[in-house]
C-alpha positions in Angstrom: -15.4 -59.3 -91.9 -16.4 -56.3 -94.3 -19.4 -58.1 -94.9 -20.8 -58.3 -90.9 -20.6 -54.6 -90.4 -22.8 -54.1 -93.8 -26.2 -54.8 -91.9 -25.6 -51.6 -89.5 -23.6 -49.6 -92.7 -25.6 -50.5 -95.1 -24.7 -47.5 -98.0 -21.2 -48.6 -99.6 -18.6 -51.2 -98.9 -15.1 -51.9 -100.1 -11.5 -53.5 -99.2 -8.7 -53.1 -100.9 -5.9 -55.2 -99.5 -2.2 -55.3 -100.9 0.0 -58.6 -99.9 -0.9 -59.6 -96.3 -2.6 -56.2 -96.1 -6.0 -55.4 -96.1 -8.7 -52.4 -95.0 -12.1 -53.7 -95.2 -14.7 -50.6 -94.8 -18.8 -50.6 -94.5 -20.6 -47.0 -94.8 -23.1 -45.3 -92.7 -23.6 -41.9 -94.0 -24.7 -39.3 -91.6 -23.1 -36.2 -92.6 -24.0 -33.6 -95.9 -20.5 -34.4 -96.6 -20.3 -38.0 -96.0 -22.6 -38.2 -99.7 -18.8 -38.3 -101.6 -17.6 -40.4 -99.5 -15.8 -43.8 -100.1 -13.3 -45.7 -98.1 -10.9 -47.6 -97.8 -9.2 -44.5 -99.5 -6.0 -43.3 -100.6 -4.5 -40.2 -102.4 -1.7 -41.7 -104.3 -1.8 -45.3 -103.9 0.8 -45.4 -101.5 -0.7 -43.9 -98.1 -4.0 -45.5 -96.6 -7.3 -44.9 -94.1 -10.3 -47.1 -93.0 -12.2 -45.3 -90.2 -15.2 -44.3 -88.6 -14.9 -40.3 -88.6 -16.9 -37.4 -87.8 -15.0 -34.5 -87.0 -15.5 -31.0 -85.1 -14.2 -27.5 -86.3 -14.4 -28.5 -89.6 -13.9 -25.4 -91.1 -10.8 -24.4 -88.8 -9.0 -27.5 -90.2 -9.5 -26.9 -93.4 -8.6 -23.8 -93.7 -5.0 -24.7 -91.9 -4.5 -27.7 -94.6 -5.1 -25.0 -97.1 -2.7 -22.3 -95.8 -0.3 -25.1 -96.0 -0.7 -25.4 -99.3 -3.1 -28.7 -99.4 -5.8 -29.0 -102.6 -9.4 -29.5 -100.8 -12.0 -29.3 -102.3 -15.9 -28.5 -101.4 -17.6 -30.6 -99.6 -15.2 -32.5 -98.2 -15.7 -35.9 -96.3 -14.5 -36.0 -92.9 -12.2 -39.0 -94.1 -10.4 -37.3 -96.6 -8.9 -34.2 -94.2 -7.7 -36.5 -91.9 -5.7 -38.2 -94.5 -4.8 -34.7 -95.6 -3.7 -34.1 -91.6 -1.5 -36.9 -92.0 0.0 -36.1 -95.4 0.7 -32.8 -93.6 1.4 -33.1 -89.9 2.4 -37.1 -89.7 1.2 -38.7 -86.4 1.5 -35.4 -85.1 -2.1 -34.8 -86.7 -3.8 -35.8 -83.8 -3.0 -32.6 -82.4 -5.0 -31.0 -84.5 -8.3 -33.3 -85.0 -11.5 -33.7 -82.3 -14.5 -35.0 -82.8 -15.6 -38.4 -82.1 -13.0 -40.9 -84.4 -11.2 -44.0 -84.8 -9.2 -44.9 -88.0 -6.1 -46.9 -88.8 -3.6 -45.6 -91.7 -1.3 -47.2 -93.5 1.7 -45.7 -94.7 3.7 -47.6 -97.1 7.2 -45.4 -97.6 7.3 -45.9 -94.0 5.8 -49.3 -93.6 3.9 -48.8 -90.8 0.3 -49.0 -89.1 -0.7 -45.8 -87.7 -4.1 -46.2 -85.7 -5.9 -43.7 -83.1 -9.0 -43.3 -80.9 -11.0 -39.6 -80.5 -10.2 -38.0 -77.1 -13.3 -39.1 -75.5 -13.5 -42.6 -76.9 -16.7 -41.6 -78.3 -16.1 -44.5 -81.0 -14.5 -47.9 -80.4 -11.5 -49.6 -81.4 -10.9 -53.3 -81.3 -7.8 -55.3 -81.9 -6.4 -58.6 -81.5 -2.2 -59.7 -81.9 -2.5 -63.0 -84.0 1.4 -64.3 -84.5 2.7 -61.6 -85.8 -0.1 -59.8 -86.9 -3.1 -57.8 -86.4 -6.5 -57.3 -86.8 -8.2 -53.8 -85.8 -12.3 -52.7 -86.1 -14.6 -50.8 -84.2 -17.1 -53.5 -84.5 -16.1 -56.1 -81.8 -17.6 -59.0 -83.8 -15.7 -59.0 -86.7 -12.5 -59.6 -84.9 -14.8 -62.5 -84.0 -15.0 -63.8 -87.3 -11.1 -64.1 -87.9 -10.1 -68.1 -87.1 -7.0 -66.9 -84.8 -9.3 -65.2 -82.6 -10.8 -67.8 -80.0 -13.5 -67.4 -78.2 -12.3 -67.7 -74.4 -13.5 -65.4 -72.4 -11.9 -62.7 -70.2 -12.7 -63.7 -66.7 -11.1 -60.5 -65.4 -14.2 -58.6 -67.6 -16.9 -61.2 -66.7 -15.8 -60.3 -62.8 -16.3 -56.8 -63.1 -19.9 -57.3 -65.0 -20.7 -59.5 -62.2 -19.7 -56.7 -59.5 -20.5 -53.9 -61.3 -22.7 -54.4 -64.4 -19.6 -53.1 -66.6 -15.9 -54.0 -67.3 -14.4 -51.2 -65.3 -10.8 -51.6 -67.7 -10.9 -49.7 -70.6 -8.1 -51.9 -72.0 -10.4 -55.1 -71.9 -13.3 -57.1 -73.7 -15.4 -60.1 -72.4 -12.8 -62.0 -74.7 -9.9 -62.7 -74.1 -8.0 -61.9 -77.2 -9.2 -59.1 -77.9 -8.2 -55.5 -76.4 -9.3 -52.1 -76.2 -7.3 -49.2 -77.7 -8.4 -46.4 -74.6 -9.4 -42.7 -75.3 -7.0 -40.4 -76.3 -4.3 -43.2 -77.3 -3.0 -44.0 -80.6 -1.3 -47.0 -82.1 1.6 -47.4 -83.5 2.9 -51.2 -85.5 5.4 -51.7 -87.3 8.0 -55.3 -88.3 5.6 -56.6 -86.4 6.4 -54.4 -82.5 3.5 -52.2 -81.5 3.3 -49.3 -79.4 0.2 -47.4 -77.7 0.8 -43.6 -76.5 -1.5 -41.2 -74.7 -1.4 -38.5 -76.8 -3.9 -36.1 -75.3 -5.0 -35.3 -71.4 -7.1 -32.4 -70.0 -4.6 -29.7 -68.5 -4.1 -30.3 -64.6 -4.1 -26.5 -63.9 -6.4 -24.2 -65.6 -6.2 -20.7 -64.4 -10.0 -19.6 -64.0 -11.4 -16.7 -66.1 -12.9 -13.7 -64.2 -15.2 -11.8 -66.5 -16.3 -8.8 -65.1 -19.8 -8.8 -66.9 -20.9 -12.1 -65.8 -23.0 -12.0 -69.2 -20.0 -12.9 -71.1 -19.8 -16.0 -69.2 -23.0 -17.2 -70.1 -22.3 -16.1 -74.0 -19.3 -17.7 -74.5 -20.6 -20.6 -73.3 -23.7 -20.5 -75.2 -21.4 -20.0 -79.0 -19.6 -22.9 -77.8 -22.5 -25.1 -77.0 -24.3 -24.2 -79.9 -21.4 -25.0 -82.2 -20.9 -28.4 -80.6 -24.8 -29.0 -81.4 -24.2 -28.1 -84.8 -21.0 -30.0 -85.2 -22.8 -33.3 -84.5 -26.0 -32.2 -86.5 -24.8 -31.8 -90.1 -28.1 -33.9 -91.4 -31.7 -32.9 -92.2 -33.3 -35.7 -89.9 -32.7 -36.7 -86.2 -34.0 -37.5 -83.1 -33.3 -37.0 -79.6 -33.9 -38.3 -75.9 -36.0 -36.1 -73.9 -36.5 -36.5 -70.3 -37.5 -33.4 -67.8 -34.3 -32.4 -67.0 -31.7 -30.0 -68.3 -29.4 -31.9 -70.3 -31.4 -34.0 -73.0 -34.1 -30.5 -73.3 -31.1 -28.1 -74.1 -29.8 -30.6 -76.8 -32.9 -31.3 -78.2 -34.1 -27.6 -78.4 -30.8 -26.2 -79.7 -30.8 -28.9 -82.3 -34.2 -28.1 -83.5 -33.1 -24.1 -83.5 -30.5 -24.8 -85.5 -31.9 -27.0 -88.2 -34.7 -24.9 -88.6 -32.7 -21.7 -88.8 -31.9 -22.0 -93.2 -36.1 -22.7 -93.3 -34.9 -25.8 -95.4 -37.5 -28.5 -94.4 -36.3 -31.0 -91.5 -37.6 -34.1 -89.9 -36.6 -34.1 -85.8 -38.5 -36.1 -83.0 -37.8 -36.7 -79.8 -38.7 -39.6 -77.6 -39.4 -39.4 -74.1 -39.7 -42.7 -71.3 -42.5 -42.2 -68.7 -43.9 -44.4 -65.5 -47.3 -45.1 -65.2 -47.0 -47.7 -62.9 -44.1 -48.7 -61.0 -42.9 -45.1 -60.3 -43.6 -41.7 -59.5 -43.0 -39.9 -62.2 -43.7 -36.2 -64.0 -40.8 -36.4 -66.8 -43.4 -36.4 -69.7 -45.2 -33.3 -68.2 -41.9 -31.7 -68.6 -41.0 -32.6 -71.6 -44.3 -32.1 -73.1 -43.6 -28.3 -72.5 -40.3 -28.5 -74.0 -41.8 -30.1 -76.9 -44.5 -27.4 -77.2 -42.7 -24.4 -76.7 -39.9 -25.5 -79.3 -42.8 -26.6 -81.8 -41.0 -30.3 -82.5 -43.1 -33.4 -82.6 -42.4 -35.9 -79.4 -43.7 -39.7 -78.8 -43.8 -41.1 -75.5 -43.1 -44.8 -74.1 -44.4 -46.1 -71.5 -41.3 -48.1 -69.3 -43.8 -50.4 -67.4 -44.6 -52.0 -71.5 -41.1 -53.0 -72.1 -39.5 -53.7 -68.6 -42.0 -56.8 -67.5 -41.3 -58.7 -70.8 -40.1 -62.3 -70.4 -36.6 -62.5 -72.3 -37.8 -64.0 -75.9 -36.5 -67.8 -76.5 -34.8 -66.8 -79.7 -33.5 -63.3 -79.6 -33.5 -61.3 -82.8 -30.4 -59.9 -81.9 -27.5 -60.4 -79.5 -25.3 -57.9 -78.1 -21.3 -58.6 -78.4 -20.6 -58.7 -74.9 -22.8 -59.2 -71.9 -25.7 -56.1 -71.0 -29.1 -55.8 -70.1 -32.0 -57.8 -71.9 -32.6 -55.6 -74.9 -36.5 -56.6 -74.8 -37.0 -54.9 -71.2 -35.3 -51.3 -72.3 -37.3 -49.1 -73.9 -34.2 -47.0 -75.3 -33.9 -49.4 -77.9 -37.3 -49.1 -79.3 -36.4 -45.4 -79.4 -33.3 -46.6 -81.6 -35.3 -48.7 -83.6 -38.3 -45.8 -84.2 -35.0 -43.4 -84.9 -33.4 -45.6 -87.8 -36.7 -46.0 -89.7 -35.9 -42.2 -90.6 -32.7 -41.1 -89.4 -29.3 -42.0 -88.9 -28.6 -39.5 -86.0 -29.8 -39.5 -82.3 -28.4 -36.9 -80.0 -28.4 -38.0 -76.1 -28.0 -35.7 -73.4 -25.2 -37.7 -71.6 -22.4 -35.8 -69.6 -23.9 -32.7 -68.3 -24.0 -33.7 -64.9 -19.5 -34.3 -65.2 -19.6 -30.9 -67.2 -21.4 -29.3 -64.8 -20.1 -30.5 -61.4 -19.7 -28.2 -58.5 -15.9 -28.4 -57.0 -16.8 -29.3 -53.4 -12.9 -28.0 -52.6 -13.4 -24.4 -54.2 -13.4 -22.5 -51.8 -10.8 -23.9 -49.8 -8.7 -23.7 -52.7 -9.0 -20.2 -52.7 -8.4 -19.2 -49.2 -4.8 -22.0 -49.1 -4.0 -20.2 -52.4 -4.7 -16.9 -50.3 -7.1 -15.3 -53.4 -9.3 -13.6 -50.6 -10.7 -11.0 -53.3 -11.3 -14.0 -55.4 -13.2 -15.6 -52.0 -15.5 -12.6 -51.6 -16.7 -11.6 -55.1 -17.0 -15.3 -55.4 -19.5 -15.4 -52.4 -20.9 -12.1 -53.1 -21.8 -13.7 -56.7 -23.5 -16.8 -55.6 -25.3 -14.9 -53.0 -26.8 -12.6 -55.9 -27.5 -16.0 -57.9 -29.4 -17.6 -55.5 -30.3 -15.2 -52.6 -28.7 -17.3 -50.1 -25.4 -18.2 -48.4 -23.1 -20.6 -49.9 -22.0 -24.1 -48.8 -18.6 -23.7 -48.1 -17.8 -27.2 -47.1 -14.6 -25.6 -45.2 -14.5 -27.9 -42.2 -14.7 -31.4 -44.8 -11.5 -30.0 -46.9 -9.7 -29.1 -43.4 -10.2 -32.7 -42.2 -9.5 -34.0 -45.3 -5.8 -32.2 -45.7 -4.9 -33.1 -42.4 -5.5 -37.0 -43.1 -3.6 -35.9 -46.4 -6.3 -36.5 -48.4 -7.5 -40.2 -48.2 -11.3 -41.2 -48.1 -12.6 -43.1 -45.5 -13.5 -46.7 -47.0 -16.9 -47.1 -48.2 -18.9 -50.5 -46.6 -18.5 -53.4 -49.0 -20.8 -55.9 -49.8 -19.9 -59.0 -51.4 -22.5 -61.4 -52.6 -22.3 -64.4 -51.4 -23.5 -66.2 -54.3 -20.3 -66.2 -56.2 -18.4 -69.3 -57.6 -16.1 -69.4 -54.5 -13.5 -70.7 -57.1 -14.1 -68.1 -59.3 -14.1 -65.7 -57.0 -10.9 -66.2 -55.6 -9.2 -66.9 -59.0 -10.4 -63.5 -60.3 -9.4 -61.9 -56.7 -13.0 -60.5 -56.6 -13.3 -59.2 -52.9 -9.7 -57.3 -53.9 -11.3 -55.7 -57.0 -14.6 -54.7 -55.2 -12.3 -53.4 -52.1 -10.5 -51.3 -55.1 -13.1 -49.8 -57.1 -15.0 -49.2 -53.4 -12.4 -47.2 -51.6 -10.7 -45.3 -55.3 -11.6 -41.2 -55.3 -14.5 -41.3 -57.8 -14.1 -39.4 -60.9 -16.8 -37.3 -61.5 -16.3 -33.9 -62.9 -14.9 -33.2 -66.3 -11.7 -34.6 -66.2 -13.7 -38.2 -65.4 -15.1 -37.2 -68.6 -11.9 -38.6 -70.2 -11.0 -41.8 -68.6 -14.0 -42.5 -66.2 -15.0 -45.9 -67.6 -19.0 -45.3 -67.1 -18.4 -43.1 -70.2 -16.2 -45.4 -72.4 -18.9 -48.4 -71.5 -21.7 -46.1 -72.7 -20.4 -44.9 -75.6 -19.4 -48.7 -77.0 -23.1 -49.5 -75.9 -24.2 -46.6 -78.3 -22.3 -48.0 -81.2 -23.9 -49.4 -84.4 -21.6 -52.2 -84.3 -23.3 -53.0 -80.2 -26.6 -51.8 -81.2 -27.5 -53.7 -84.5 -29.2 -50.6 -85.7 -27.6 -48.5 -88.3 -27.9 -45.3 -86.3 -25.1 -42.9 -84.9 -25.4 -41.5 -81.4 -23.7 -38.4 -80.7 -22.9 -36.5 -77.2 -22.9 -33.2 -77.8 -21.1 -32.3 -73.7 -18.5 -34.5 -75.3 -16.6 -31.5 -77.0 -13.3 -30.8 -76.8 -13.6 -27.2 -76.8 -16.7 -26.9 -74.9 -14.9 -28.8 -71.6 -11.5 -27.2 -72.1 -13.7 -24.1 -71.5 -15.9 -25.2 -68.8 -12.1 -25.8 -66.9 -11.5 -22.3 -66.9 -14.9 -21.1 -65.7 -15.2 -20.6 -62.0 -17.5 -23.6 -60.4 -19.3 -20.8 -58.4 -21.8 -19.8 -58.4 -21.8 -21.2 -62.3 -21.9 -24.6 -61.8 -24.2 -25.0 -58.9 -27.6 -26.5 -60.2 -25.9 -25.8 -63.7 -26.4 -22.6 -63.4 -24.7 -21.5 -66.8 -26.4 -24.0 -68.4 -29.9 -22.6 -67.1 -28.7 -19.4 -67.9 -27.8 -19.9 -71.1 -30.8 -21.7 -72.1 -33.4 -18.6 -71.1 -35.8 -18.2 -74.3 -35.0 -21.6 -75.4 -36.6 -23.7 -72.7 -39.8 -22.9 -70.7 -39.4 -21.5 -67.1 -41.1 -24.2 -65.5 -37.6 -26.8 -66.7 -35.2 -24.0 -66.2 -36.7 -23.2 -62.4 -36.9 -27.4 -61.8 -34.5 -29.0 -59.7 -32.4 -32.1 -60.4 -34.9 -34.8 -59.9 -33.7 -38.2 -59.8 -36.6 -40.9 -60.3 -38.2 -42.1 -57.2 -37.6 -45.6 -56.6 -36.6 -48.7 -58.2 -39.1 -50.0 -61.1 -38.0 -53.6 -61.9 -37.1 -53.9 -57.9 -40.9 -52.7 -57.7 -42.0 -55.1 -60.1 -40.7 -57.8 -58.2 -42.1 -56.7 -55.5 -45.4 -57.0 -56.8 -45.2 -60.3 -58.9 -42.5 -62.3 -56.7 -39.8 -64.3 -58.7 -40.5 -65.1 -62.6 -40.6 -67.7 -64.3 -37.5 -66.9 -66.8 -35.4 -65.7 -64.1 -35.4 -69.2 -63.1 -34.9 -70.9 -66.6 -31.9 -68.2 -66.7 -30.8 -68.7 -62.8 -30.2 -72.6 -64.3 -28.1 -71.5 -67.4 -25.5 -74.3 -67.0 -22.7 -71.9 -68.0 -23.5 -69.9 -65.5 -22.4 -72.1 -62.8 -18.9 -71.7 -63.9 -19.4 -67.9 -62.3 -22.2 -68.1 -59.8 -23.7 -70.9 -57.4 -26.7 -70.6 -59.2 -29.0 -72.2 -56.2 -27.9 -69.6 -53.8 -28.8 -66.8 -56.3 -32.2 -67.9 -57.1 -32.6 -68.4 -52.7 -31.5 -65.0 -52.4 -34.3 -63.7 -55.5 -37.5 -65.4 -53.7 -36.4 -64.2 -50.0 -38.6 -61.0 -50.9 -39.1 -60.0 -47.3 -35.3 -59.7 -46.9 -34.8 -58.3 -50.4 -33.5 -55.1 -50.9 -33.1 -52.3 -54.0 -29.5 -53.0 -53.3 -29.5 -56.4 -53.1 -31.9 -57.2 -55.9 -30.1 -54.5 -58.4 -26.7 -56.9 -57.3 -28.6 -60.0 -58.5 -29.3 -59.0 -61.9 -26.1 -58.8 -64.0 -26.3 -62.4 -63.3 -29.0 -63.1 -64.9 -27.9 -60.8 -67.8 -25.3 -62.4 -67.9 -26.2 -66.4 -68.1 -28.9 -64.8 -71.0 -25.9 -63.3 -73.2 -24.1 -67.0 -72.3 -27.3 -69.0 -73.2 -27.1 -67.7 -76.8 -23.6 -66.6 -76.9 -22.3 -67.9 -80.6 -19.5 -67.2 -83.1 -20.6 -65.0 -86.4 -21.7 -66.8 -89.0 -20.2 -65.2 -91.8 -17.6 -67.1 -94.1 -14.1 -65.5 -93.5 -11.2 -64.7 -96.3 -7.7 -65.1 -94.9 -6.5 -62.9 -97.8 -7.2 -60.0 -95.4 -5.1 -59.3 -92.0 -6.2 -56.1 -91.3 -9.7 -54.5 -91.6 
């Protein structure tokens, strides 16, 4: 099991195992500090941790382990102060550790298995109950490998791919045996009982700040981003995704600030996707003048290369659980350009949630009577953008007298499901539910939204097969807990903090740019222009398909192009993705000791 995750950690490896216990542990470096580093690790022979670790606020942390009278030394690896947080604070620890983690510990005296996952869920955590034991890892696949874990599938999971290109339940795999831990939950197994607890939640009522130099607004903000850069950047090399917008340019430039601030010499890149064919598109000019003004090198792909290749017969590389065909996405070339020189890649994910105006704001204010509040609000947003604000008054009236509920969206359920299928996984129910829920998408969806805890997994070196670390800089604990407090307007309309905050770093054509979504549908386009291919076909008649899908009335549905639509084609896919993964779905093939029963 220690032995699969060495192709993606490739720098140390060890397992120490004690009676039916065992911690199996493959390295990735990517911090300074991470050069010491060696796991599975213990102090005194009695307490131990196998994790994947890389924490914020180091300094803060250490300095409170020291005051408490704890020997660290200089550098430490992320690893050994969370042992020391344990030594000192017991699972109470978690209270005082962010960043993005998942480790198991465990402590002898006490005989127990003490495991947790970072706030977020930036990194996974697998496990699987065998008898009376249990097997943990943050790389799906070597679960995989252990002979008590079977291979049936979790039809709940293959439903929600089906319907909506993701397993919606953070608790679940495509297999069967083998569970999620969610964000911000630790786990707890001992004489053979385990228990999970939510041990951290955004507060529910924040009371807003209200600065009276709006300046210190945007500087606060700005110390807090920059240190949550920094945080995930403790390496000389990285790269970074670079589209035209805000999020992914403020990254990249702050990252490339800060590296070259000590004028020690540093390799950064960033990689930006661009249409040439399929789509309107002016991302690349964009980015081009983020490149140029920051002075860091950037290489562009071109989407139309990547997305109108035929699936390959045999695949280099499979992913653990269903996604799309990794030969059509030109992200992962940008992974694999990335891990020829570094082991870090910052993505601008989660500044839309971070930065999403409260459509209820102002009616908050005026139910909570804050009528001062109301007018320096207005009178602020007015200054901002020279124009009166959307106050959305009559929606949040309408809504309160229906006490709150949404009006149910249409539903549209394909009609080329297994009808036996369907019905045993209760699909229409699950569509109806996921349709109809309030959609979580401001920062507390940050925490629990499962868009986020699918993305993150499908970052993961363990997913990915490349020995490369992605990190999320919105995806700080401090950063959001402060972004709760600020007042939505006028700051977060058209992220305006974040534009402010970025003047001098990014040109003023970006900061002055509106959110531009792309234009159209490229692979729907494609289709469009080259009708039904041949390997959608050969995929459509996947026999294990037909288990999930009435494979003749998907393929009718693909060559009706007149009556096809974006919808309706982007519906038709995850099938297709899906009888691909099944087609060359296998077990690992890597020989399996049943000395070890943890890892």
């Amino acid at each position: 099991m220690t032995e699969l995750m060495a192709t993606v950690c490739p720098d140390a490896r060890d397992i120490w195992n004690e009676g039916h216990l065992g911690f199996g542990h493959a390295l990735l470096r990517t911090t300074w500090e991470s050069a010491t580093e060696r796991q599975p690790l213990s102090f005194e022979g009695e307490v131990w941790i196998a994790g994947d670790i890389r924490l914020d606020r180091r300094d803060e942390l250490i300095q409170q382990l020291r005051g408490l009278g704890r020997h660290i030394e200089d550098p430490t690896p992320d690893v050994d102060l969370v042992l020391h947080a344990y030594h000192t604070w017991g699972e109470a620890c978690l209270e005082y550790l962010s960043g993005d983690f998942a480790f198991g510990i465990w402590d002898s005296p006490q005989q127990r298995l003490f495991c947790a996952r970072d706030q977020f869920g930036v990194v996974p955590f697998y496990y699987a109950q065998i008898g009376s034991g249990l097997v943990f890892s943050n790389h799906l696949n070597g679960l995989r490998l252990h002979p008590g874990v079977s291979d049936r599938l979790n039809e709940g999971a293959i439903g929600d791919f089906l319907l909506f290109s993701m397993n919606r339940d953070v608790a679940t795999t495509t297999f069967a045996d083998i569970q999620k831990l969610p964000p911000a939950h630790s786990l707890t197994w001992r004489e053979g009982q385990m228990r999970i607890r939510h041990y951290w939640q955004l507060p529910e009522a924040v009371e807003y700040l209200r600065y009276q130099d709006p300046s210190e607004y945007v500087e606060q903000f700005r110390e807090l981003f920059d240190r949550a850069v920094a945080d995930r950047l403790r390496t000389d090399s990285a790269g970074s995704h670079l589209s035209g917008g805000m999020d992914s340019t403020s990254i990249a430039a702050t990252a490339y600030q800060l590296m070259t601030a000590t004028g020690s010499p540093v390799d950064f890149r960033a990689y930006t996707i661009i249409y040439k064919q399929l789509l309107t598109d002016d991302e690349g000019d964009y980015a081009t003048q983020v490149a140029q003004m920051a002075g860091f090198p950037i290489e562009y792909l071109v989407a139309e290369d990547y997305i109108q290749q035929a699936p390959p017969e045999r695949p280099e590389y499979l992913y653990p659980e269903p996604l799309f065909i990794p030969t059509q996405i030109a992200e992962i070339e940008i992974n694999r350009r990335i891990a020829g020189y570094s082991r870090v890649l910052l993505a601008g994910f989660g500044g839309d949630p971070a930065f999403y105006p409260s459509p209820s704001y102002w009616y908050q204010l005026l139910q909570s009577a804050r009528v001062g509040h109301f007018m320096l609000d207005a009178l602020g947003y007015i200054r901002s953008f020279r124009r009166l604000p959307r106050l959305g008054l009559r929606t949040q009236l309408r809504r309160w007298l229906k006490g709150g509920q949404q009006g149910s969206q249409d539903i549209n359920f394909p009609d080329w499901f297994n009808p036996d299928f369907a019905k045993r996984a209760n699909l229409k129910a699950r569509l109806e539910e996921i349709l109809t829920a309030t959609p979580h998408t401001d920062r507390y969806g940050m925490t629990f939204a499962p868009l986020w805890s699918n993305i993150f997994a499908w970052s993961d070196p363990g997913f990915t097969g490349f020995p490369l670390k992605v990190r999320f800089p919105f995806f700080d604990v401090r950063l959001v807990l402060y972004l709760l407090s600020v007042p939505p307007v006028p700051w977060f309309e058209s992220k305006f903090l974040l534009r402010e905050a970025m003047k001098g770093r990014l040109p003023d054509a970006v900061l002055r740019r509106a959110k531009t979504p792309l234009r159209g549908f490229a692979h729907y386009n494609l289709m469009q222009q080259r009708g039904i291919q041949p390997w959608m076909v050969e995929l459509g008649a996947t026999p294990a398909l037909s288990a999930y899908v009435e494979t003749e009335s998907l393929l009718q549905k693909l060559q009706a192009l007149g009556e096809l639509t974006p919808a309706s084609y982007n519906q038709a896919i995850p099938p297709l993705q899906l009888a691909y993964w099944l087609h060359h779905q296998q077990r690992p093939e890597v020989q399996f000791s049943p000395v070890l029963s943890l890892i």
